[in-house]
C-alpha positions in Angstrom: 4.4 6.8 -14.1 6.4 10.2 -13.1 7.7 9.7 -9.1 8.4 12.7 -7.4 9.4 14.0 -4.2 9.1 17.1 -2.6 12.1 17.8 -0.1 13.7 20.6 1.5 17.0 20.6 2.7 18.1 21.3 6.6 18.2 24.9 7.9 20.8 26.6 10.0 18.5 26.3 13.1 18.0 22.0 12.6 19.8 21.7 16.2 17.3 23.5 17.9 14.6 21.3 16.4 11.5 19.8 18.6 12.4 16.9 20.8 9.8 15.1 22.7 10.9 11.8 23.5 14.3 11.3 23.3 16.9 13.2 25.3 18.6 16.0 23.4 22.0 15.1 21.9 24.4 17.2 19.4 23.7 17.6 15.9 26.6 17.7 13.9 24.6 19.9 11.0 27.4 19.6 8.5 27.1 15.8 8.9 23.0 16.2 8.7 23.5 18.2 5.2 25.5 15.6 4.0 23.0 12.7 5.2 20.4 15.2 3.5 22.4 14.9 0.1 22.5 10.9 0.6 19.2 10.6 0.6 18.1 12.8 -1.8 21.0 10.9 -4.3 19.5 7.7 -3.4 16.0 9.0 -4.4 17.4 10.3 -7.9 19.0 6.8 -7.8 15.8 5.0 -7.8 14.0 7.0 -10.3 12.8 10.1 -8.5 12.5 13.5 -9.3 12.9 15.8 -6.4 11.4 19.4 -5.8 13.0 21.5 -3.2 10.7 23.3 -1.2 11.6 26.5 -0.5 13.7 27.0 3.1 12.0 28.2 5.9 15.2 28.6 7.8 13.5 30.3 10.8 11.8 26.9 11.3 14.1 24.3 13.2 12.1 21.2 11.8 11.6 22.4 8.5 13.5 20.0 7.4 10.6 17.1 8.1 8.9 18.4 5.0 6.4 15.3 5.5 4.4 16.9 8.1 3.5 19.8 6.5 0.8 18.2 3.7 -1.4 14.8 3.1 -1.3 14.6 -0.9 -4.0 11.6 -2.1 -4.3 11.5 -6.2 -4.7 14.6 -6.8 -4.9 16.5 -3.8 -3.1 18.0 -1.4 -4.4 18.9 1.7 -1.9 21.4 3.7 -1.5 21.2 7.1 -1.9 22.6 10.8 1.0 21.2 12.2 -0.1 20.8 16.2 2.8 22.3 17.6 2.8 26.4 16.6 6.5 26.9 16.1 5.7 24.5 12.9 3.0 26.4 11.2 5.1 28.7 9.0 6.2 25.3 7.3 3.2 25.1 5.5 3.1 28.0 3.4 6.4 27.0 0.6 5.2 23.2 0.5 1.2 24.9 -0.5 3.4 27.0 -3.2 5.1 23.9 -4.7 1.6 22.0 -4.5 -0.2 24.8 -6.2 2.5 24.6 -9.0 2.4 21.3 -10.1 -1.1 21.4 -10.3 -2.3 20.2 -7.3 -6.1 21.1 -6.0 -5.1 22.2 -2.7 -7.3 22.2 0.9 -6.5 23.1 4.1 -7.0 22.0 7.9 -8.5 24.8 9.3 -8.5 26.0 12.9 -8.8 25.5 16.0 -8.0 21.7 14.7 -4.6 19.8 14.0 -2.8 17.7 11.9 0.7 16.8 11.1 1.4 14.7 7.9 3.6 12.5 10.1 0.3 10.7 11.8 -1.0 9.8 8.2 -0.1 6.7 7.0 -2.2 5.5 3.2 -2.4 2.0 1.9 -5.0 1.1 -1.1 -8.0 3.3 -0.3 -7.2 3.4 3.6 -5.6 6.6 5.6 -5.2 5.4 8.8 -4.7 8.8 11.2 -2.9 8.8 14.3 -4.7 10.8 17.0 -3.4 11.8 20.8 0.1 13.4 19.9 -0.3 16.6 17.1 -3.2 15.9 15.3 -6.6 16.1 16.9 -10.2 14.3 16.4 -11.2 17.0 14.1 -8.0 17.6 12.1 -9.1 13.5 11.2 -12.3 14.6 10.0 -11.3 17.5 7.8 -9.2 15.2 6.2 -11.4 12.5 5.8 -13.8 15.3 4.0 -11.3 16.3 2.0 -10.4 12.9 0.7 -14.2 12.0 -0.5 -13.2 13.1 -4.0 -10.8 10.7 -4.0 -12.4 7.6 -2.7 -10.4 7.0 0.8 -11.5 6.1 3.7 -9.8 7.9 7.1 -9.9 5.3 10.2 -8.6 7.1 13.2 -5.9 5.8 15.7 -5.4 6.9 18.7 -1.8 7.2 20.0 -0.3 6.9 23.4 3.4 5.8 23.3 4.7 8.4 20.7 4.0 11.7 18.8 3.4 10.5 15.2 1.5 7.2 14.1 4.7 6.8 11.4 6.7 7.1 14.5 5.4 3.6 15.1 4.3 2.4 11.8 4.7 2.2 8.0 3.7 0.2 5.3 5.4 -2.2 2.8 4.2 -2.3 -0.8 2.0 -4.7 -0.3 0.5 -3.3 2.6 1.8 -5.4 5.1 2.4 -3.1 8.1 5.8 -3.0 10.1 5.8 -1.8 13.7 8.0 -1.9 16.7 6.5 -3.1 19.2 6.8 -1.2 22.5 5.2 1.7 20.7 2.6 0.2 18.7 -0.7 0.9 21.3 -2.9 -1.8 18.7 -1.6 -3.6 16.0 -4.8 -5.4 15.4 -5.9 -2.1 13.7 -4.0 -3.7 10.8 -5.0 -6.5 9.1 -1.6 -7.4 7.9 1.4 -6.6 11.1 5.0 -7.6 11.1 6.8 -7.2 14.0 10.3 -5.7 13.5 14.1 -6.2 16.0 14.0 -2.5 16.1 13.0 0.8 16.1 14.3 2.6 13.1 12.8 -0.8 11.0 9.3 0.3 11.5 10.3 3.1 9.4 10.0 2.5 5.5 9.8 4.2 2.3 8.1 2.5 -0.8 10.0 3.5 -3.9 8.5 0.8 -6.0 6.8 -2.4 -5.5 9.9 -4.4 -4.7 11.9 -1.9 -3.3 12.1 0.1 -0.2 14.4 2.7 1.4 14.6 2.3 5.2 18.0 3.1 7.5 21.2 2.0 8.1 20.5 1.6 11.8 17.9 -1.2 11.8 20.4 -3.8 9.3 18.0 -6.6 11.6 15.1 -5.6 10.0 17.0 -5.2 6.3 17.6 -8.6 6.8 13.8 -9.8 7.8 12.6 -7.2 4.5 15.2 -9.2 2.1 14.0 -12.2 2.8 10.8 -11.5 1.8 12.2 -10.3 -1.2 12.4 -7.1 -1.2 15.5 -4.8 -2.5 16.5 -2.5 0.5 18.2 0.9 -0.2 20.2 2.1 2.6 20.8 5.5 4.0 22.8 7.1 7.0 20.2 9.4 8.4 21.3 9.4 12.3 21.6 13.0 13.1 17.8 13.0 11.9 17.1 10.5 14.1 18.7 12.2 16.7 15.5 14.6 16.5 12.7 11.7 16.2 13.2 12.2 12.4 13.6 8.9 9.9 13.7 8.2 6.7 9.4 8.8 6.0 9.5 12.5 7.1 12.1 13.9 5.0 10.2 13.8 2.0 6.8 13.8 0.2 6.2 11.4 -2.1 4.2 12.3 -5.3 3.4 9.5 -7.5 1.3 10.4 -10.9 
């Protein structure tokens, strides 16, 4: 099975990106492109392809290249990111989609939705709603996903902007949240509790392995005893903008 990620690497603008619920701090942008080539090595590393999206350097947050499209099988379903300044995002990640041979849909106004609040796990695409993404944004997706068999369950949000912001999921679909911003983690079946933030925030590269931060080594520790190989990356001036590890990429598997 080919793995491939789309990515797109940080614009001279990524200081100025959105910030909603942290206080704004310095970015050190030569530091963030060098972060940016560490995590695209460790992807390479593990037996991914990458795709750079083309720049949209007018676009702080272009950078988060993961809230720009939903891709399920074999389609991708572009996105109306909720906040405006986002929107131009959209248009290289649809070229690169198109491309590679993807049947392509879009989220069409006056609704919302960001590819941050979509998490999938065998069949399921659990949506985060209250933050960027709205009821209908949900449902457009949902329709666009019959013809692949998956089944959208909506989740309203509270306590931050994204539903990744709060959650991801292992390979075997256990989900890992931090608590004081998960609003219900009986939505999940299967909920781990992690020590910290940035260790609710995980990227499946195969079934035993997982990329996740250097911040959160209380979590690596809880994730390698079950098991599981953790791969390590420095993304903190990312994190500095309510980035992690999730949104800088798009994972195509196929």
């Amino acid at each position: 099975m080919r793995k491939l990620a789309l990515v797109r690497r940080p614009g001279p603008l990524l200081a100025d990106g959105i910030v909603t619920h942290l206080e704004r701090t310095p970015v050190d942008l030569d530091l963030a492109r060098a972060q940016w080539d560490g995590y695209v090595a460790a992807l390479r590393a593990e037996g991914w392809d990458t795709i750079e999206v083309d720049a949209a350097d007018s676009c702080p947050d272009a950078v988060f290249v993961e809230d720009t499209v939903v891709v399920y099988g074999t389609t991708a379903v572009i996105a109306r990111p909720g906040h405006p300044a986002r929107r131009p995002e959209t248009a290289a990640t649809e070229s690169a989609l198109r491309d590679l041979g993807y049947d392509v849909a879009c989220i069409d106004a006056p609704h919302t939705l960001d590819g941050g609040d979509v998490l999938k796990h065998d069949g399921t695409v659990w949506v985060g709603l209250g933050g960027r993404t709205t009821a209908g944004g949900a449902a457009q997706l949902g329709e666009h996903l019959l013809r692949e068999g998956a089944h959208v369950v909506p989740v309203p949000l509270a306590k931050v902007l994204h539903l990744k912001s709060a959650v991801t999921a292992l390979p075997d679909g256990t989900v890992l949240g931090w608590d004081p911003v998960v609003d219900d983690a009986d939505v999940w079946e299967h909920y781990l509790s992690v020590p910290e933030e940035p260790g609710a925030h995980v990227v499946c590269l195969d079934a035993g392995t997982v990329l996740m931060a250097t911040s959160a080594p209380r979590t690596r520790a809880l994730l390698e005893e079950r098991g599981l190989r953790v791969v390590a990356v420095d993304v903190s001036e990312f994190e500095k903008l309510e980035g992690c590890v999730t949104c800088l990429s798009v994972r195509l598997r196929g």
